[in-house]
MDAnalysis code that builds the backbone (N, CA, C; Angstrom):
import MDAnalysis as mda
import numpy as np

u = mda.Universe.empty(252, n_residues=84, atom_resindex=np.repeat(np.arange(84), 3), trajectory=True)
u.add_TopologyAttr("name", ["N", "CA", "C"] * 84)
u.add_TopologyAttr("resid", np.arange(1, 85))
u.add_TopologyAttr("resname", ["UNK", "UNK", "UNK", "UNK", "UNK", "UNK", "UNK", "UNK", "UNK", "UNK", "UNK", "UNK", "UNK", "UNK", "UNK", "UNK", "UNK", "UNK", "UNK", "UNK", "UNK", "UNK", "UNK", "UNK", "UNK", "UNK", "UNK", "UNK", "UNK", "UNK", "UNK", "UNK", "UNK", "UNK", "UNK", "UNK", "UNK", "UNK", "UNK", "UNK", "UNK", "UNK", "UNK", "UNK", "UNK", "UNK", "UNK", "UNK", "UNK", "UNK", "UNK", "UNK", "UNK", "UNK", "UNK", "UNK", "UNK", "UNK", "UNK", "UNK", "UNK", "UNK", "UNK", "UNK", "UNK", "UNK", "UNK", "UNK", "UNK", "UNK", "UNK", "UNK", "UNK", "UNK", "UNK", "UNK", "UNK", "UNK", "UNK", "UNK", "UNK", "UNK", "UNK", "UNK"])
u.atoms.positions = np.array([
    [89.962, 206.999, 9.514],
    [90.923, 206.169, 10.238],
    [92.170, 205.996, 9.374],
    [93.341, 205.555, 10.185],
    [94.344, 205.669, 9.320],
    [94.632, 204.455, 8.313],
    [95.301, 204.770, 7.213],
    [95.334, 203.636, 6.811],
    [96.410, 202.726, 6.855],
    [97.547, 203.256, 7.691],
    [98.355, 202.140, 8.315],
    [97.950, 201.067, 9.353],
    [96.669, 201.838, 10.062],
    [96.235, 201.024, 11.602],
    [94.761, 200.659, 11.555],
    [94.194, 199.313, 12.017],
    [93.312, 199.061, 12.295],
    [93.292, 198.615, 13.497],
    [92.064, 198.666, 14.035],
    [92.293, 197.931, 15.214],
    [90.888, 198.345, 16.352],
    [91.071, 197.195, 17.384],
    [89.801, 197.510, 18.406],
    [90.423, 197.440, 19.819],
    [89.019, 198.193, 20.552],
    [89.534, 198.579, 21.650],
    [88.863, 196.812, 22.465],
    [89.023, 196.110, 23.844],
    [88.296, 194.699, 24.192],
    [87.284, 195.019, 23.896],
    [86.019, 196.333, 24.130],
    [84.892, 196.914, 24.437],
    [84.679, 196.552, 22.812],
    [84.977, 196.870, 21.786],
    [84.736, 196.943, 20.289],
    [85.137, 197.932, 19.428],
    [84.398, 198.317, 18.736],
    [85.128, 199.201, 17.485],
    [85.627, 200.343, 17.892],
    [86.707, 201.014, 17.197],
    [87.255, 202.379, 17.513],
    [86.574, 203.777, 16.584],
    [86.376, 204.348, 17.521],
    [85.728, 205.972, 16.828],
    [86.614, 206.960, 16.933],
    [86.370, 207.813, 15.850],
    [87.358, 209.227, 15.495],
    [86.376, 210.301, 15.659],
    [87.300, 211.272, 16.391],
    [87.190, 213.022, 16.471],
    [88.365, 213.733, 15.465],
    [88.306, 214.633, 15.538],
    [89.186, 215.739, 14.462],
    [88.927, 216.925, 15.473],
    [90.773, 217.311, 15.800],
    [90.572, 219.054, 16.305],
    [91.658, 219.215, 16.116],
    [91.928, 220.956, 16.031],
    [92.810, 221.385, 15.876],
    [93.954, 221.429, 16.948],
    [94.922, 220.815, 17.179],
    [96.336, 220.987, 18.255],
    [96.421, 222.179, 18.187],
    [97.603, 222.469, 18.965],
    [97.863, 223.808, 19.922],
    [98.880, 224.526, 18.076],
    [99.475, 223.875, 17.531],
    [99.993, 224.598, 16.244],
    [99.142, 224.735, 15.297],
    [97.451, 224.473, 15.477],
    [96.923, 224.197, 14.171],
    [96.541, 223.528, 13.129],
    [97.829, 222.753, 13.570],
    [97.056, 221.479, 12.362],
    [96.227, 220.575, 13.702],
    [95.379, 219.805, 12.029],
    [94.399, 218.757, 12.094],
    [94.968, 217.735, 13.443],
    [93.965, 217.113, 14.394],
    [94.550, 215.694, 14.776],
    [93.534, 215.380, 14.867],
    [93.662, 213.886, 14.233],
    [92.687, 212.892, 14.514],
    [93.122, 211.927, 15.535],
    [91.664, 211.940, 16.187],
    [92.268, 211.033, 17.437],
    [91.568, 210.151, 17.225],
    [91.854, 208.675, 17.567],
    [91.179, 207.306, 17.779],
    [91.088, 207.010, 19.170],
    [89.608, 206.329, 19.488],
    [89.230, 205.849, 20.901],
    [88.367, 205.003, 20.897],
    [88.101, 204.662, 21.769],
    [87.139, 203.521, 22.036],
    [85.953, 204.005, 22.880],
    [84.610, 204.232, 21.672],
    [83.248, 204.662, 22.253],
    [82.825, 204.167, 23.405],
    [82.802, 203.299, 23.908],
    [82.316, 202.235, 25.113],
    [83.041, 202.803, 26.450],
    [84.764, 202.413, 26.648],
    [85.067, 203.040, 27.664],
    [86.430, 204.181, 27.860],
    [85.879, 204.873, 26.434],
    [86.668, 206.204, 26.540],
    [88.281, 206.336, 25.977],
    [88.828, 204.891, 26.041],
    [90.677, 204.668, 25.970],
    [90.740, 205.397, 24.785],
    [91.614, 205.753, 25.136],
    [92.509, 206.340, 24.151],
    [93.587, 205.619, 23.330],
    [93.512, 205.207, 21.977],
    [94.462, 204.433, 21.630],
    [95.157, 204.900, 20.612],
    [95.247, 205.914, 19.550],
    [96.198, 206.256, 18.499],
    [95.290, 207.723, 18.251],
    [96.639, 208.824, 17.568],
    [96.146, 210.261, 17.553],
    [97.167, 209.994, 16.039],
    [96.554, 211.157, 14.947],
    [97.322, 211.330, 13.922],
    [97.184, 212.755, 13.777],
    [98.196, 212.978, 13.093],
    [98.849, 214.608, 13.112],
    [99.065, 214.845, 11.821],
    [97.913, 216.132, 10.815],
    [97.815, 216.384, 9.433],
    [99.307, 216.761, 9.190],
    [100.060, 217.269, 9.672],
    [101.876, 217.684, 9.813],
    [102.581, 216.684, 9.350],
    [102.106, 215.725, 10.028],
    [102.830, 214.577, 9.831],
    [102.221, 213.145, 9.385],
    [101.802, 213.317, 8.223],
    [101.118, 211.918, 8.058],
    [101.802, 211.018, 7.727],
    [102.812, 210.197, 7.733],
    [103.360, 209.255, 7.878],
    [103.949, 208.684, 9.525],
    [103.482, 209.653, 10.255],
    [103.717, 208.902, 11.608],
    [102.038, 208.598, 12.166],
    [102.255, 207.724, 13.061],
    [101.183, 207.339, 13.867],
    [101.830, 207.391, 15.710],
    [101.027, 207.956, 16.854],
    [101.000, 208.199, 17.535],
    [100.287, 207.341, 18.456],
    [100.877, 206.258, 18.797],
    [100.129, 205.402, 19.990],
    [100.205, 205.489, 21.217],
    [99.033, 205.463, 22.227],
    [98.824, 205.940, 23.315],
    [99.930, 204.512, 24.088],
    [100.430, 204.701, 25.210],
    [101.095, 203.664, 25.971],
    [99.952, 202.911, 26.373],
    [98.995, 203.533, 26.633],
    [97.790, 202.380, 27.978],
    [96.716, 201.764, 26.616],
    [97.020, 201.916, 25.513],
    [96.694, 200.952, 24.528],
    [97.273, 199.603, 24.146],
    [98.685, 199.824, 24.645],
    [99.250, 198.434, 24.446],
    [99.493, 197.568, 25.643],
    [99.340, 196.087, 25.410],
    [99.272, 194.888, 25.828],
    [101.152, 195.070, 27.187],
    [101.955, 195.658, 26.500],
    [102.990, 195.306, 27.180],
    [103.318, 196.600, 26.529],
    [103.567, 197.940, 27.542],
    [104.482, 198.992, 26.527],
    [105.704, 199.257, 26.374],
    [106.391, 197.595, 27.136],
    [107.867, 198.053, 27.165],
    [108.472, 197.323, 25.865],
    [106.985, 196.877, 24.667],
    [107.850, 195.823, 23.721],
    [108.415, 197.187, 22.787],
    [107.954, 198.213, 23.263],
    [107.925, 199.440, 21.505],
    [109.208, 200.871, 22.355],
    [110.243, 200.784, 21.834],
    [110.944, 202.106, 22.563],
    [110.628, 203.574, 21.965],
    [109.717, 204.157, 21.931],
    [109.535, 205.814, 21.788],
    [110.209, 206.567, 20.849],
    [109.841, 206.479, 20.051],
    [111.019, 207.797, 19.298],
    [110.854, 208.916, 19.811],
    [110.074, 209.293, 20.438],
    [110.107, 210.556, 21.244],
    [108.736, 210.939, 21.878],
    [108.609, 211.577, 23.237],
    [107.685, 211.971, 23.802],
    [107.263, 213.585, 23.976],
    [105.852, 213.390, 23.275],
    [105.303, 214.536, 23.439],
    [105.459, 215.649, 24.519],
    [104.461, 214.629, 25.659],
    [104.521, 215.561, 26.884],
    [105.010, 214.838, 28.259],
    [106.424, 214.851, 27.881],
    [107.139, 214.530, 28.800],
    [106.806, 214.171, 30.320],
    [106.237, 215.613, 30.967],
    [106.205, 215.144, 32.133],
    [104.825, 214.409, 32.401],
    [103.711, 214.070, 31.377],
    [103.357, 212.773, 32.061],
    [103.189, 211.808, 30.931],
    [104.128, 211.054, 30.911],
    [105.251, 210.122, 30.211],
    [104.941, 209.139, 30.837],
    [104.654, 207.814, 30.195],
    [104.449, 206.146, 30.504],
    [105.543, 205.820, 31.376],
    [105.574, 205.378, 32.691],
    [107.286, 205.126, 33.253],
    [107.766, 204.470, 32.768],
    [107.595, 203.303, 31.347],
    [107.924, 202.388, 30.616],
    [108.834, 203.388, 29.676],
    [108.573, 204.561, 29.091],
    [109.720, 205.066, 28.219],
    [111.057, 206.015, 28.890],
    [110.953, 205.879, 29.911],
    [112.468, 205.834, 30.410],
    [112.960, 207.208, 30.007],
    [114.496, 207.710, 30.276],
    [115.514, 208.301, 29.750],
    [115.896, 208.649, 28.099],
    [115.597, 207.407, 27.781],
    [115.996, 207.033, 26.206],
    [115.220, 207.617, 25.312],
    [113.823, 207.949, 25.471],
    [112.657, 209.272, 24.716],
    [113.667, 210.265, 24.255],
    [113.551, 211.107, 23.404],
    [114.064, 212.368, 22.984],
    [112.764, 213.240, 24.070],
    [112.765, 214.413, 24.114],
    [111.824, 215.420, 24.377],
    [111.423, 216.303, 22.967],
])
């Protein structure tokens, strides 16, 4: 788990997988064993970022995007203002 983020899903603790993305590197993904959510992915490329899922947070319009992965299915909360 990362060591910037802790955290639980309501259900309880969060569990990690490891696979390789479409470039190869490592991602670790975080979820919640109980009912599946998806809440933070980390990328061996980039380890100083963390990757939070939108339907993990409480309100996703408090956090603006530095940029979206896969655009076309994009939280309607990050808007225009995402980079691609």
């Amino acid at each position: 788990m990362s060591d910037i983020l802790t955290g639980s899903c309501l259900c309880g603790a969060v569990a990690t997988y490891d696979k390789a993305a479409d470039s190869g590197n490592m991602v670790t993904r975080s979820f919640c064993p109980t009912c599946g959510c998806q809440m933070w992915s980390e990328n061996s490329a980039m380890p100083h970022m963390v990757f939070l899922h939108a339907n993990s947070l409480d309100d996703p319009e408090v956090f603006q995007p530095m940029f979206v992965v896969y655009r076309n299915v994009r939280h309607p909360g990050t808007g225009s203002r995402a980079k691609a």
